[in-house]
N, C-alpha and C positions, 0 to 999 in steps of 0.2 A: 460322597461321590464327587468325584471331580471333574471340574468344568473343563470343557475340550478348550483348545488351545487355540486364543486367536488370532489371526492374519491382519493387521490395520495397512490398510492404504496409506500413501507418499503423502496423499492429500490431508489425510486423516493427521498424518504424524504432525505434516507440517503447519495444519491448523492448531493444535496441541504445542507446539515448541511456539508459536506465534504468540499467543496464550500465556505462556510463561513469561516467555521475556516480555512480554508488556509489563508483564508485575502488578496487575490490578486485582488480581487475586493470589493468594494462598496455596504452595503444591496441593495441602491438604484438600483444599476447595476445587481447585480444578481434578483433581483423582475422583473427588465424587459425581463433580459435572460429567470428566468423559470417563468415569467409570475405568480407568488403567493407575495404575500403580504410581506414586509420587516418584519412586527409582526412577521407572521409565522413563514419565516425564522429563525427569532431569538430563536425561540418555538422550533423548531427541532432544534436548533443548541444547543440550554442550554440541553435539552433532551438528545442528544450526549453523550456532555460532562460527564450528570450525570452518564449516564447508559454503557459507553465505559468499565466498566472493567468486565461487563457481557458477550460478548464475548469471554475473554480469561479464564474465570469460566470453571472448570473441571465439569464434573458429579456430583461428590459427593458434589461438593462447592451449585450446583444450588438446591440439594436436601434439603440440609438443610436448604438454605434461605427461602422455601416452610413453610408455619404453618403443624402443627405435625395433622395430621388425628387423632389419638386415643384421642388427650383430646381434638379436636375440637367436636368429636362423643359422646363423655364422656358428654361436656356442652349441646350439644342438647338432649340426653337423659336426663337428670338432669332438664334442662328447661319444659322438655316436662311433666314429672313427677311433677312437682311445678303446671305449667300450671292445670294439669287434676286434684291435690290437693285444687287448689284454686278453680277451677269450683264449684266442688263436695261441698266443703264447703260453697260458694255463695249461691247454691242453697236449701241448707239448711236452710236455712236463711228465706227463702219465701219472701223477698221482691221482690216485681214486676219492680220495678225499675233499681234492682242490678241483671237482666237477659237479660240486652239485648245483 
């Protein structure tokens, strides 16, 4: 039978990546303390490492890493316009084919 599938917490991960990278024990040894997979462990631990200098990101640092809203809005307007362009023109056309 198989064991349902479980959810671990931020806190959970991040106590477990802590863990590793300390190096005071063994993947092996910590998979059986927190009972999750040596993979995983290494999964949250490289995740860590990459994303550790996001916590010490000011406000303004985190704002800007964000994509710009005005030309994200800009391109779906612009798509959206092509889109209802090309319809319009398709159906012009009358083929029965080029309407589905």
């Amino acid at each position: 039978m198989k064991r349902p599938r479980r959810n671990h917490s931020a806190t959970f991960k991040a106590k477990v990546a802590l863990a590793a990278i300390k190096g005071d024990k063994t993947m092996v040894e910590l998979s059986e303390q927190f009972k999750v997979h040596p993979n995983q462990i290494g999964q949250w631990r490289a995740e860590l490492r990459e994303r550790a200098a996001e916590v010490f990101a000011t406000a303004a640092e985190k704002r800007e890493a964000g994509p710009d809203l005005k030309t994200l809005h800009a391109k779906i307007g612009q798509l959206a316009l092509e889109n209802d362009f090309l319809a319009g023109a398709l159906g012009r056309i009358g083929d029965a084919s080029a309407k589905r």
